[in-house]
C-alpha positions as CSV (number, residue, x, y, z in Angstrom):
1,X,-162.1,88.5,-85.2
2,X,-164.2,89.9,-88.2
3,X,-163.9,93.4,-88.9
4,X,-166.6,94.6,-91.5
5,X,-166.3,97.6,-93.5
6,X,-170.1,99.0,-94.5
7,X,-170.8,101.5,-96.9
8,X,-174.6,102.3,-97.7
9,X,-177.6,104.5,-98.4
10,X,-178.9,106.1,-95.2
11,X,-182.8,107.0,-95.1
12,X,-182.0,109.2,-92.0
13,X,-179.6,111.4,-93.6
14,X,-180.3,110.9,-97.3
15,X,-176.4,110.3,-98.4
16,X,-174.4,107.2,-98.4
17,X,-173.1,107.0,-94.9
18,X,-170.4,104.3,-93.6
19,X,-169.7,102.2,-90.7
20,X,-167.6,99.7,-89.3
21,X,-168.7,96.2,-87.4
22,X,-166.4,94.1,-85.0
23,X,-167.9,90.6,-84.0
24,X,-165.8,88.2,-81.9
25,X,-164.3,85.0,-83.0
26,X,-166.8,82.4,-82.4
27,X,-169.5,84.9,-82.8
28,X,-172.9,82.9,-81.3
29,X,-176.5,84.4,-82.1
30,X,-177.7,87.5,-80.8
31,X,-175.0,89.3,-79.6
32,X,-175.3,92.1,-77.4
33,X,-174.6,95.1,-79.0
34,X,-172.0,98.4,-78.1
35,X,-172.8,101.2,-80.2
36,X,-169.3,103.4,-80.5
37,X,-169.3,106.5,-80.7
38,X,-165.9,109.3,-82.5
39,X,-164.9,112.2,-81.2
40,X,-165.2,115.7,-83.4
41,X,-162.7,115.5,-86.0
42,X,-162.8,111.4,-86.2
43,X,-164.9,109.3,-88.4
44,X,-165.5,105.6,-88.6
45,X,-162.1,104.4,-88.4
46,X,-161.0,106.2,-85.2
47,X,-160.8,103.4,-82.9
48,X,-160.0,101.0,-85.3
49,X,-157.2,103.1,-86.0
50,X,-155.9,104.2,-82.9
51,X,-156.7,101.5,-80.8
52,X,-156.5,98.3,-80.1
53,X,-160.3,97.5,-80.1
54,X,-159.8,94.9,-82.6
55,X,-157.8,92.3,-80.6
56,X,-159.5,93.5,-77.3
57,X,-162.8,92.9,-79.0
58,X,-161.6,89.3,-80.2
59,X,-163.3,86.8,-77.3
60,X,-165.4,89.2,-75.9
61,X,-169.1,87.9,-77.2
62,X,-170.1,91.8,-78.2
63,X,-170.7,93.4,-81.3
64,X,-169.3,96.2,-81.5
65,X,-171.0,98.9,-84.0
66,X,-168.5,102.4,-85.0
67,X,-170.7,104.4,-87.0
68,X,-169.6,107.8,-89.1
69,X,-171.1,110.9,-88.1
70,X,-168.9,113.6,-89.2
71,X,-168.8,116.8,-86.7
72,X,-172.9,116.4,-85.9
73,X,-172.4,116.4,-82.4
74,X,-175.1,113.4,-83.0
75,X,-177.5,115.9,-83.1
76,X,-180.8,116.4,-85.7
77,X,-179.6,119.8,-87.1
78,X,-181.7,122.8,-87.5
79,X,-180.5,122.3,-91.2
80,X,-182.0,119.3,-91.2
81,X,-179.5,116.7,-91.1
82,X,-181.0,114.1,-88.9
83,X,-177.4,112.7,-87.3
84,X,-179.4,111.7,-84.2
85,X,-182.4,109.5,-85.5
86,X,-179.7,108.1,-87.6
87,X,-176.8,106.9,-85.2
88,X,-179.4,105.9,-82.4
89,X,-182.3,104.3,-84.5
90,X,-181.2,103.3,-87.9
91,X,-177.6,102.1,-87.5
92,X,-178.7,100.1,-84.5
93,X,-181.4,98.5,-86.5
94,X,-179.7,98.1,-90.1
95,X,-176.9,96.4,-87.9
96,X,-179.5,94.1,-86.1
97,X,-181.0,92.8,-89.2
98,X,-177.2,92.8,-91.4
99,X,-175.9,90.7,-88.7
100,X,-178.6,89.1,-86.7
101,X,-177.8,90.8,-83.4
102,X,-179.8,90.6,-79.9
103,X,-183.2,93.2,-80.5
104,X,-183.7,93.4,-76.8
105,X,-182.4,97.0,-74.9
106,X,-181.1,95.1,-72.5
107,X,-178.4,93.8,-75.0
108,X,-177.9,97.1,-76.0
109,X,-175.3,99.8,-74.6
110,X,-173.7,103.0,-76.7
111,X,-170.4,104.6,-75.6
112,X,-168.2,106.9,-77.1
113,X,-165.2,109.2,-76.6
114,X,-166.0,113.2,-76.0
115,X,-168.1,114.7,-78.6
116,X,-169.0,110.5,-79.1
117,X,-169.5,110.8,-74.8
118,X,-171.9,113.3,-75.6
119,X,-173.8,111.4,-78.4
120,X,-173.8,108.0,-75.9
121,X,-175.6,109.7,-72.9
122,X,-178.1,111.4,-75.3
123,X,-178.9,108.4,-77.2
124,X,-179.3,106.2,-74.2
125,X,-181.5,109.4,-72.0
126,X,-183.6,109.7,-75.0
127,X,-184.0,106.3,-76.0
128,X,-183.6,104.3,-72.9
129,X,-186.5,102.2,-75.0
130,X,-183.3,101.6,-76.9
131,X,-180.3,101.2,-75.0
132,X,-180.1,100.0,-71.5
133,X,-177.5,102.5,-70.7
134,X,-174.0,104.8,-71.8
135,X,-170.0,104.6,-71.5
136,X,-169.0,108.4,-71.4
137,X,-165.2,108.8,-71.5
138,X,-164.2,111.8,-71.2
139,X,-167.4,113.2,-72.5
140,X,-169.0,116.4,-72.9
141,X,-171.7,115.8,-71.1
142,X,-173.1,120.0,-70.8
143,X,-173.4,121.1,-74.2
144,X,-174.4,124.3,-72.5
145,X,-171.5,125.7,-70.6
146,X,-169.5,124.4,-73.6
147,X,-171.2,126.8,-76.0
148,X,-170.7,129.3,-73.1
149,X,-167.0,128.5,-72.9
150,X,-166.2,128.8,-76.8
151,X,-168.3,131.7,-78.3
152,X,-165.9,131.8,-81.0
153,X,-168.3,128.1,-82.4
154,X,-171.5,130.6,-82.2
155,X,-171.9,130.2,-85.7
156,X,-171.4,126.3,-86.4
157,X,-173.0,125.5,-82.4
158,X,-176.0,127.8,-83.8
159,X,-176.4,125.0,-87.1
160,X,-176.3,122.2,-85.2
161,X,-178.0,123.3,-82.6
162,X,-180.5,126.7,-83.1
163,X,-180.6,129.3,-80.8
164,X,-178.2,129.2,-78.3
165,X,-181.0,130.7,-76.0
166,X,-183.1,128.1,-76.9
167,X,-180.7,125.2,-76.6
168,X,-181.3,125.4,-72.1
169,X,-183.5,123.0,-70.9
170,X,-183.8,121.2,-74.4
171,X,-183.8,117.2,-75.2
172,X,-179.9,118.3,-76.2
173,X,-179.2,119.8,-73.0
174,X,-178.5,116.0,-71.3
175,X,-178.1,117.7,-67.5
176,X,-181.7,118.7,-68.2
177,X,-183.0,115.5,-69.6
178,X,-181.3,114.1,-66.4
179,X,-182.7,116.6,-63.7
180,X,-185.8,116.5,-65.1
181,X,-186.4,112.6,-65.1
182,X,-190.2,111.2,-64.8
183,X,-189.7,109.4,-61.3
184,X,-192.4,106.3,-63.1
185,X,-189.7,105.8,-66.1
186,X,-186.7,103.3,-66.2
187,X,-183.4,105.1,-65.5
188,X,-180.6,104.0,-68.0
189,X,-177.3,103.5,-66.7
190,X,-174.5,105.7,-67.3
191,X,-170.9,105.7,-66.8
192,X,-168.3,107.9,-66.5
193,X,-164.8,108.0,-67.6
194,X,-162.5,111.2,-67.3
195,X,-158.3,111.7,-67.4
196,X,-157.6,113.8,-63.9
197,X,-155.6,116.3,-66.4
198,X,-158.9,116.6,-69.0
199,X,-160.1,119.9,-69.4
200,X,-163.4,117.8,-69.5
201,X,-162.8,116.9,-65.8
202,X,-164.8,119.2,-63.9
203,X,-168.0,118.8,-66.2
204,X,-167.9,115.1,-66.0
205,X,-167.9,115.8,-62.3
206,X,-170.6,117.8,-62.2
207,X,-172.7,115.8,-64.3
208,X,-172.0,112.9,-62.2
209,X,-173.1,114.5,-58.9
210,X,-176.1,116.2,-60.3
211,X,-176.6,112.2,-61.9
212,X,-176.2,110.4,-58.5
213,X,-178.9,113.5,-57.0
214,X,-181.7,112.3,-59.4
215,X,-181.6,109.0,-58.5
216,X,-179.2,107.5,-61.9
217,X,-176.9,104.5,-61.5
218,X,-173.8,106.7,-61.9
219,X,-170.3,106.1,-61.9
220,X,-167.5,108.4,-62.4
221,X,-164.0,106.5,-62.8
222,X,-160.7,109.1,-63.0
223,X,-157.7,108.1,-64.6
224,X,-154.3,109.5,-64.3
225,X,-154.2,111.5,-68.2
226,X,-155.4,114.0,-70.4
227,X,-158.0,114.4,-73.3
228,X,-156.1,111.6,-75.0
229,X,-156.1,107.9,-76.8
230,X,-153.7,106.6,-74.2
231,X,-156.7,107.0,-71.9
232,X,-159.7,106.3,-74.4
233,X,-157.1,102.5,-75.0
234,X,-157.1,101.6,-71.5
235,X,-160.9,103.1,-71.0
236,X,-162.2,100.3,-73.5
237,X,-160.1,97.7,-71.9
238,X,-162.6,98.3,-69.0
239,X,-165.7,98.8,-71.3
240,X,-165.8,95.9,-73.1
241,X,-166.1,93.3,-70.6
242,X,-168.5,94.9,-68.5
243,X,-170.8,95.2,-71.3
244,X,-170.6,91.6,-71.4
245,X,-171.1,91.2,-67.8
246,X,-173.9,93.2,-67.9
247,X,-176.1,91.6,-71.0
248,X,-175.8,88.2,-69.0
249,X,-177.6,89.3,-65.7
């Protein structure tokens, strides 16, 4: 297993950034790619650090990609900090070229752990061009009612996000993006994982049923736990090998 630690000049966000890079041992060209996401609070390190990704990671032929993208919510900011364009566009392709991974979406999945569940559903809803679909574990996946439920973020929500009258039925309100699917375009597929003791549970439901009514390839896996890395170490267990499974068919 290679682990590489990346430090460099972003054009998105106009700072240095960093990111970290697992490939497999025995690493063959153009590996399919699984772009992973932190939670709020976490950075780059997260899963390295509180996982075991490393030695799950080590014969599964995936690159896996864990970018740093501080408390953005992997949103472009109304201050203009473009965390968005830079986690879904420019990370993916920097990577590509660095490391000579697969360019086709169909090698290309992004998951991440709640605020990072958040961030994987909107990259691959907004770039399904992109990605060929998301790992969500227990995600936030209605920015929304989650401003609703905490008015005490009003002030930091309202930086990231603008108005929160404005922030309804907009390409960062992902039950929208999903309801509101052209029936011509390519669904991504999306994936659900949620502890049955998360305080995220009954959103992740929600989402899922309103998923499964507008036609998505949906699933919605519970686990016995909480909003914890117990679950989110087991959850990736799972994730790994099905992207695999799913950049051969």
């Amino acid at each position: 297993m290679a682990v590489f630690h990346v430090e460099f000049s972003s054009e998105k966000l106009g700072m240095r950034s960093r990111l970290n890079v697992l490939l497999p041992e025995n690493a063959q060209p153009n590996l399919p790619i699984l772009l992973l996401l932190h939670g709020l609070g976490d950075d780059e390190n997260a899963w390295l650090e509180q996982t075991k990704i490393a030695d799950y990671a080590r014969n599964q032929q995936v690159a896996v990609i864990m970018p740093r993208a501080d408390r953005s919510y992997y949103t472009n900011t109304v201050s203009g900090m473009h965390y968005f364009d830079y986690i879904s566009e420019e990370v993916v392709a920097r990577c590509r070229q660095w490391f000579s991974l697969s360019a086709q979406p169909d090698d290309t999945y992004v998951g991440g752990l709640s605020m990072g569940g958040y961030g994987a559903l909107k990259c691959a809803l907004l770039h399904p061009e992109i990605f060929a679909g998301a790992f969500s574990l227990s995600g936030v996946p209605d920015i929304v009612e989650q401003w609703r439920e905490h008015p005490e973020r009003t002030s930091w929500y309202t930086a990231l996000f603008g108005k929160k009258t404005e922030l309804a039925g907009s390409t960062n309100d992902v039950v929208s993006v999903v309801q509101r699917w052209p029936a011509d375009q390519k669904k991504p597929f999306l994936w659900q994982l949620c502890g049955t003791e998360d305080p995220f549970l009954r959103m992740n439901e929600r989402f899922h049923t309103i998923a499964q009514q507008s036609g998505f390839e949906n699933s919605l896996e519970l686990v016995a736990g909480a909003h914890e890395w117990r679950v989110w170490d087991t959850a990736i267990q799972e994730v790994l090998p099905l992207v695999a499974r799913k950049t051969k068919q």
